[in-house]
C-alpha positions in Angstrom: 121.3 123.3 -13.5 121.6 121.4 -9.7 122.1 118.2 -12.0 124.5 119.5 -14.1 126.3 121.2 -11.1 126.4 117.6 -9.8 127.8 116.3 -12.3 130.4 118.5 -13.2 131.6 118.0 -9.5 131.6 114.1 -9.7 134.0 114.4 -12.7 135.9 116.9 -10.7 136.9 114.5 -8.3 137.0 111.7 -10.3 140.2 113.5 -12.1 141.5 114.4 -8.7 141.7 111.2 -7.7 143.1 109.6 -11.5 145.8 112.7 -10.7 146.4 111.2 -7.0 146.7 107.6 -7.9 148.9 108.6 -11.3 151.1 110.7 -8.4 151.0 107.6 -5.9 152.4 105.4 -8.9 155.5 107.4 -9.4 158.1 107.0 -6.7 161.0 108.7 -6.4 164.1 106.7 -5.0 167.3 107.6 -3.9 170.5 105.9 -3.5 170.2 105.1 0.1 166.6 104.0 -0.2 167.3 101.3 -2.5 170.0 100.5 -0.6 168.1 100.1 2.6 165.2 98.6 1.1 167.5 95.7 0.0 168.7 94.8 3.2 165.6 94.2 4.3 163.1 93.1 1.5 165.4 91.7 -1.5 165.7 87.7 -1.7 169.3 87.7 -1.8 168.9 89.3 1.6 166.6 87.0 3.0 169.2 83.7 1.5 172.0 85.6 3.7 169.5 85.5 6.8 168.6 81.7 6.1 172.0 80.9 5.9 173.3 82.5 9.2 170.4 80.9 11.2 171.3 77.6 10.3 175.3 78.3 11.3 173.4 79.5 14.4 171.6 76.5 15.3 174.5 74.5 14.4 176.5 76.5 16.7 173.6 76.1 19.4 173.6 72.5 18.8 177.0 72.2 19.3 177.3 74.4 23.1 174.2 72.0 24.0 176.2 68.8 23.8 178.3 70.1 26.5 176.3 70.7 28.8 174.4 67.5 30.8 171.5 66.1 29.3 168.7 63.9 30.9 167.1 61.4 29.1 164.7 58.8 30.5 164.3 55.4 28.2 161.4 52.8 28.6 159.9 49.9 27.6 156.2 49.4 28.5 155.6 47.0 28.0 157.9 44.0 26.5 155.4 40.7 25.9 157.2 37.4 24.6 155.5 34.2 24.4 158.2 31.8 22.4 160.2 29.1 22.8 163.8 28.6 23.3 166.7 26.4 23.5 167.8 24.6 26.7 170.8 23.0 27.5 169.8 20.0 30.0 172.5 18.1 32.6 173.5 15.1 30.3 174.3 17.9 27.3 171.2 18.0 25.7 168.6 20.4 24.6 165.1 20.7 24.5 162.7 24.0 24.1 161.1 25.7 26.8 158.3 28.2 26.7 159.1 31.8 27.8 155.5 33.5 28.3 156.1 36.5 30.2 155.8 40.3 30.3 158.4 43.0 31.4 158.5 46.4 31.6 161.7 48.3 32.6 162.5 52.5 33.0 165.7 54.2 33.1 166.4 58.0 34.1 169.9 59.2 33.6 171.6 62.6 33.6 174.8 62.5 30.9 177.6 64.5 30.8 180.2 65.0 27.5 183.8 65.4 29.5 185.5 67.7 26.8 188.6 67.3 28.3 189.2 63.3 28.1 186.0 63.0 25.4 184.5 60.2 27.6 180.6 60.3 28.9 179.9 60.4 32.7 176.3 59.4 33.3 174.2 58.9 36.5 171.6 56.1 36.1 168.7 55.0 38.0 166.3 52.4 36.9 163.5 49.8 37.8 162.6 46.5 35.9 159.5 44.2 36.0 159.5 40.7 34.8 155.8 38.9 35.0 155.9 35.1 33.8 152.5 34.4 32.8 152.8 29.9 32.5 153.7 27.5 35.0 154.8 29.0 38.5 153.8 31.9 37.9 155.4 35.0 39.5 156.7 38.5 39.4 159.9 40.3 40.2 161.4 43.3 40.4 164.5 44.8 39.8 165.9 48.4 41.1 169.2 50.1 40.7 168.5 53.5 42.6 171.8 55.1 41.8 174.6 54.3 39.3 177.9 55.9 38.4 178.6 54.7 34.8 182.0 56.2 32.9 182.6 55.6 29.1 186.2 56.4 28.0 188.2 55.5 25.2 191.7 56.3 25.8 193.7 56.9 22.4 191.0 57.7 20.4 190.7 61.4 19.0 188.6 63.5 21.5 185.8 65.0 19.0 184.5 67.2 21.6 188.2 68.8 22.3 188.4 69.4 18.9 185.0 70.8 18.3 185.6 73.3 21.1 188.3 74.5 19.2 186.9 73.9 15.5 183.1 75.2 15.9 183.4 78.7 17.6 185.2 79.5 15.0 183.4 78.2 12.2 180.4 80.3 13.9 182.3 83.7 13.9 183.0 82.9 10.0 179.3 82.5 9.5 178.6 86.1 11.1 181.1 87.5 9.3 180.0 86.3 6.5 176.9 87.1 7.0 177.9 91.1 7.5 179.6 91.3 4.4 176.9 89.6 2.3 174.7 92.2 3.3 177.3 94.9 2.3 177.3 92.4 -1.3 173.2 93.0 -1.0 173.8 96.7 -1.0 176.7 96.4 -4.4 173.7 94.5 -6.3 171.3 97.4 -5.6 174.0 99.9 -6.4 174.5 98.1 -9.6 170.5 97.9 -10.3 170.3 101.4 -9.4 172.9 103.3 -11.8 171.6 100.8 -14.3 168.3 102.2 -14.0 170.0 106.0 -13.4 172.1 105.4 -16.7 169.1 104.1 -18.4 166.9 107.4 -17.2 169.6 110.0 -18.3 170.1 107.9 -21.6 165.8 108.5 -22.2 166.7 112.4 -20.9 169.1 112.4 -23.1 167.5 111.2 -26.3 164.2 113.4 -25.6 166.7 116.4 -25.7 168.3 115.7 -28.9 165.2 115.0 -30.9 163.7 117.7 -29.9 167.0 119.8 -30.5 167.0 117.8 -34.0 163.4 118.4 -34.6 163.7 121.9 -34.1 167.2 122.1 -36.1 165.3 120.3 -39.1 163.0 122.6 -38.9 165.6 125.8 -38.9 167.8 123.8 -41.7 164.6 124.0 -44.1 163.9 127.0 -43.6 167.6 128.2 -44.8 167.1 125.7 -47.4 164.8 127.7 -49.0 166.6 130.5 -48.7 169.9 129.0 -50.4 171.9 129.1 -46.9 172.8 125.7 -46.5 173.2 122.7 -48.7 171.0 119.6 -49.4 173.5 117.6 -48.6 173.5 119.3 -44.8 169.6 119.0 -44.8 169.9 115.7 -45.4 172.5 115.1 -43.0 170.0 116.8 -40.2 166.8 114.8 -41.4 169.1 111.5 -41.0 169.9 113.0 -37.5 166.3 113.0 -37.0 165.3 109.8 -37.3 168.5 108.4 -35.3 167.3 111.0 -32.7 163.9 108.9 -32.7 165.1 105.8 -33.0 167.4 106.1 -30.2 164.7 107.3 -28.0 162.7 104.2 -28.8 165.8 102.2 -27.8 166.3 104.4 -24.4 162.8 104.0 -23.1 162.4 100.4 -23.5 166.1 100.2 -21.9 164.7 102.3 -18.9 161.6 99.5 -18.6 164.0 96.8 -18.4 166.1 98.6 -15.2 163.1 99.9 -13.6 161.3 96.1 -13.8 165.0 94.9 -12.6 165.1 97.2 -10.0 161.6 96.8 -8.7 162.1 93.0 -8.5 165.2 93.6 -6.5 163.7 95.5 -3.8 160.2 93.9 -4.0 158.3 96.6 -5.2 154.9 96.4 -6.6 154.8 96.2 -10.5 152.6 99.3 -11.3 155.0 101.8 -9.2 157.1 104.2 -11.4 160.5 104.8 -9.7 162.2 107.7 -10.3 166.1 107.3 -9.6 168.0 110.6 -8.6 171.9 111.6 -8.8 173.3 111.2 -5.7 174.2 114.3 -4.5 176.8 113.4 -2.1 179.3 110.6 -1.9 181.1 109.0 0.8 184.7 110.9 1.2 187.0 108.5 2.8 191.4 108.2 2.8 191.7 104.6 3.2 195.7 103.4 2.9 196.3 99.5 2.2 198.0 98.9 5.3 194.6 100.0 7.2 192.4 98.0 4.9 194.7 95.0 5.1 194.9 95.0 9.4 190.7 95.7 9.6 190.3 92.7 7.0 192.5 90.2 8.8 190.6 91.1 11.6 186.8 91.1 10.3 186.4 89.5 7.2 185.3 86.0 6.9 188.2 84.8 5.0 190.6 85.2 8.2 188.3 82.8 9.9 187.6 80.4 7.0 191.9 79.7 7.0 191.7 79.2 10.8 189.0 77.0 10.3 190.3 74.9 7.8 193.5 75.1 9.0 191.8 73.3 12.4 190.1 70.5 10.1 193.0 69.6 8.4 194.8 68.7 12.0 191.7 67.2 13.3 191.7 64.8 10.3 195.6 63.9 11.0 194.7 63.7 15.1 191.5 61.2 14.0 194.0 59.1 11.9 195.9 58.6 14.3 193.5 57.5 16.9 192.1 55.1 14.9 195.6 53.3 14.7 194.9 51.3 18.4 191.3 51.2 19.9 191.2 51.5 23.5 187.9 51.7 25.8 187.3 52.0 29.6 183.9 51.2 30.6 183.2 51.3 34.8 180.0 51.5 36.6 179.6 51.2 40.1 176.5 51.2 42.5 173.7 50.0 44.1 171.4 47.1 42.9 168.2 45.5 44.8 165.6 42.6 43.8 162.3 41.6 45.4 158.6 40.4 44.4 157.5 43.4 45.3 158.5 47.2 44.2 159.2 49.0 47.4 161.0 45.8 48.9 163.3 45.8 46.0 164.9 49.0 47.1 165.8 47.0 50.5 168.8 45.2 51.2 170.8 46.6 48.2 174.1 45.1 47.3 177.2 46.3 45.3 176.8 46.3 41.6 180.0 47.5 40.3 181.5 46.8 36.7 185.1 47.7 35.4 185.5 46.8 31.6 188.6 47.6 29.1 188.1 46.4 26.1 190.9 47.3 22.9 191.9 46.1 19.4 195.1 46.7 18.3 196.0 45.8 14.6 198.5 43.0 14.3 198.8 43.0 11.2 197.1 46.0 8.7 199.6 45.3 5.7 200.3 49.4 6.8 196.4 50.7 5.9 196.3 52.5 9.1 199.9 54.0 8.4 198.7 54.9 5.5 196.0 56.8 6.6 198.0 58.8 8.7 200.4 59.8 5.7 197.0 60.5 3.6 196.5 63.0 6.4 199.0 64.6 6.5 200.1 65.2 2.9 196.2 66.7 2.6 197.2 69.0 5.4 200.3 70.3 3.6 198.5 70.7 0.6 195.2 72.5 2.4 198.4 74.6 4.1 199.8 75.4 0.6 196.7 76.3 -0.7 195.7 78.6 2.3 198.9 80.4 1.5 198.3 80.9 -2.1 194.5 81.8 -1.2 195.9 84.5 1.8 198.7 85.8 -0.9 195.7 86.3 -3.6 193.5 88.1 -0.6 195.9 90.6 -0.1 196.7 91.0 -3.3 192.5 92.0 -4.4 193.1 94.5 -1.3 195.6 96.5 -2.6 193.8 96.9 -6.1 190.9 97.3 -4.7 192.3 100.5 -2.6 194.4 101.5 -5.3 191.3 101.5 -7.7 189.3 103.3 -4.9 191.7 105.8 -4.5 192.2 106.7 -8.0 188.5 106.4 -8.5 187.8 109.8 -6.4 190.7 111.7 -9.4 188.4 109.6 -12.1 185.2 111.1 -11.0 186.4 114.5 -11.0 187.6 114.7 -13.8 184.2 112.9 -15.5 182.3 115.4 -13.3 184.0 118.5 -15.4 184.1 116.9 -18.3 180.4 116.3 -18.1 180.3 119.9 -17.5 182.8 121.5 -20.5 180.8 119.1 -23.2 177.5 120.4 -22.1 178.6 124.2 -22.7 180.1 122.9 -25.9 177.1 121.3 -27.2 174.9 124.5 -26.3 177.4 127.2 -27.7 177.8 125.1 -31.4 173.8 124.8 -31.3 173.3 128.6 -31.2 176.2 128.9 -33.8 174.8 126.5 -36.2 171.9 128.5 -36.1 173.8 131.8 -37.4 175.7 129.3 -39.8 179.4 129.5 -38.2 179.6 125.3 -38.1 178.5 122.7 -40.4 176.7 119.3 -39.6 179.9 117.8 -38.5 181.0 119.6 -36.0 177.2 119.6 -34.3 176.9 116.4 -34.0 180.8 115.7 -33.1 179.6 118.1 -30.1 176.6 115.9 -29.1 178.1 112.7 -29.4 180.8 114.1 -26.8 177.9 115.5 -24.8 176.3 112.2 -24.4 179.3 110.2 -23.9 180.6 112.7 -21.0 177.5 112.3 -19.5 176.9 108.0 -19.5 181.0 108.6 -18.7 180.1 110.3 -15.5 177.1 108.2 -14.3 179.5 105.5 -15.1 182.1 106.8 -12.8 179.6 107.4 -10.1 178.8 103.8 -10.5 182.2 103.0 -9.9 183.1 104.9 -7.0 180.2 103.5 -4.7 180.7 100.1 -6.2 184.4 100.5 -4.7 183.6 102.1 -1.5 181.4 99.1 -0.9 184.0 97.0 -1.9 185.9 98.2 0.7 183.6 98.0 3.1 182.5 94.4 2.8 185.9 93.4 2.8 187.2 95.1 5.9 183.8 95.0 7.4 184.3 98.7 8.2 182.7 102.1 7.8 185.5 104.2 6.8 183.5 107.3 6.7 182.2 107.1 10.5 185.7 105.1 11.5 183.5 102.5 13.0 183.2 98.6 12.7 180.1 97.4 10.7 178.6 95.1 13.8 174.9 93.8 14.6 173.0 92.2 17.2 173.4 88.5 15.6 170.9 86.8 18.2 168.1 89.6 17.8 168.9 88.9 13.3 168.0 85.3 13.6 165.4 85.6 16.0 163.2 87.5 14.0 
């Protein structure tokens, strides 16, 4: 008996736990959860991520080159042991041998000048020369402190430009950014209702086969008894097998959305979810006027026509440039030489350089002219096309808001509907039963009681796929009346 008590409560729990782990495998999601969950786990989340920290490390990159940098170059060491020409008094020339070893350092702090686009660098450095044949000897060479300036003069200045050009190119990446994660959140709605449509459709066709089953069941009965015809039992057995074959259908639909789904958000493959009606939805009066002001404001697009709108006149100012060449190159300090290191930072003298070196085109058969025109016809036509582009913008707004708007009408009117073909279908079931409708009219009834109901999940669908519309497009929470913001810098740092 203590063996068989034993055993008895080793299956016990071993059904408990097949109970637990079949209860752990179902999952019930809402709306919001799927939503959040694809912020943060889906790929297409992680791509959006990816793709802001590299605008952000350009952007980086970019505030780095104007401020100074130090670099220090070297050459340790240099050994040559060759010949080469020389040129002797009477105009002739033998070879010499060079066998010798040098070495040579430089440290120098460089500065970008955004203003004029030249360079400004402070040098200091030390060379060694070491001949090796004949008289042999070794010297040294030291510049302690040099001011060197590089300038060209009617070049384009890059750096001006990119202080104009890159900050905003940056802002479009966060905005962008923002509203892909809003797209993130329409591609889960989307898998989401897919899966809730698929669900109702399975709920759906369980209910009317076992509605048909049991009206089969009722219509032979009265078959017997001479009630109805064989043409209406027929009719109902016909219904029956539709009513199972459709179920078929619905359940291998529903594996499809929840597999979808479950990819989506990176959920594990043996987890059952369990969509649910939203019970609420996001109320919001949003005008096109409002939608329009917080878009030209937020969205990416507003900076994408600044942007481009930049390039285009940076192309024309580099055209331009390149017509005449001009550089000013000017060093001035201090330069020492001894056989010995400390001694050659004695006695310095003067070393100062002033260079201006240009190239002006004689004669370019008008290429360089040329270029310039090139320029500037591609900026009228980039202008032209960011017209057509901001008309078409504004133009997606206002349908967008007028499609929201109507949406909120739409969904209440599905909602009843929904509602009316439900009470219809249940009050012809129980009249069919007492033999006050034929065959027709019954399944007339369901077919208007399934339809209201995908109708409605289809409406729902709609509505949150147009709030979210809205709100990637505005970047703005219409329900709270706030901005949709984030800490960028703690985003890519993670």
């Amino acid at each position: 008996m203590k063996i068989i008590r034993q055993l008895m409560l080793l299956a016990t729990l071993a059904v408990s736990v097949t109970a637990g782990a079949a209860e752990d495998a179902v999952r019930v999601i809402t709306l919001d959860d799927a939503i959040i969950m694809a912020r943060t786990k889906s790929v297409d989340a992680a791509v959006a991520l990816n793709e802001l920290r590299t605008s952000y490390w350009t952007y980086r990159t970019y505030r780095a080159d104007l401020l100074p940098e130090i670099n220090f170059n070297a050459t340790l060491p240099s050994y040559r042991k060759s010949y080469s020409a020389y040129q002797l008094e009477d105009g002739s020339y033998t070879f010499v041998r060079n066998n010798n070893l040098q070495m040579s350092g430089e440290l120098s702090i460089d500065q970008n000048i955004w203003l004029t686009g030249g360079t400004l660098s402070l040098n200091t450095s030390l060379d060694f020369l070491k001949q090796l044949d004949g008289t042999k000897y070794s010297r040294f060479m030291s510049v302690p402190v040099a001011l060197t300036l590089s300038q060209p003069i009617f070049g384009v200045n890059t750096i001006k430009w990119n202080r104009r050009i890159e900050p905003v190119r940056y802002a479009e990446a966060k905005a962008k950014f923002m509203s892909a994660t809003e797209e993130v959140a329409m591609t889960a709605i989307r898998y989401y209702f897919s899966l809730l449509l698929a669900k109702e459709n399975v709920s759906i066709a369980d209910q009317n086969l076992a509605n048909a089953e049991k009206l089969y069941e009722v219509a032979k009965a009265k078959r017997e008894m001479g009630q109805i015809s064989k043409n209406d039992l027929l009719q109902l057995e016909l219904n029956l097998l539709n009513a199972r074959s459709s179920l078929t259908d619905s359940e291998s639909d529903y594996k499809s959305a929840m597999f979808q789904l479950r990819s989506f958000l990176d959920i594990e493959s043996d987890v059952e979810l369990q969509p649910t009606v939203p019970a609420e939805i996001p109320h919001a009066i949003v005008t096109y006027n409002d939608v329009l002001e917080k878009a030209h404001v937020n969205n990416s697009f507003a900076k994408n026509i600044r942007r481009r709108q930049l390039e285009a006149d940076y192309e024309v100012a580099r055209a331009k440039g390149n017509q005449r060449q001009i550089t000013l190159y000017a060093q001035i300090g201090y330069t020492g030489t001894a056989d010995k290191m400390g001694a050659a930072y004695d006695r310095l003298k003067d070393n100062q350089i002033v260079e201006m070196g240009f190239k002006v085109p004689i004669l370019d058969w008008g290429k360089r002219r040329g270029q310039v025109k090139v320029s500037e016809s591609n900026r009228d036509v980039v202008r032209s096309r960011l017209r057509k582009e901001q008309m078409e913008f504004d133009q997606d707004i206002f349908i967008l808001v007028e499609r929201f708007n109507n949406q909120q009408q739409q969904l209440e009117i599905a909602l009843r509907a929904d509602t009316i073909a439900q009470r219809r279908y249940d009050t012809n079931v129980e009249t069919f039963l007492i033999g006050k409708i034929s065959t027709l009219d019954l399944n007339d009834s369901q077919m208007s009681k399934d339809e209201s109901r995908q109708a409605y999940i289809n409406q729902l669908y709609l509505y949150w796929n147009y709030y979210y519309q809205l709100r990637s497009v505005a970047l703005w929470d219409f329900t709270t009346n706030r901005g949709i913001d984030a800490d960028i810098d703690a985003i890519v740092r993670q």
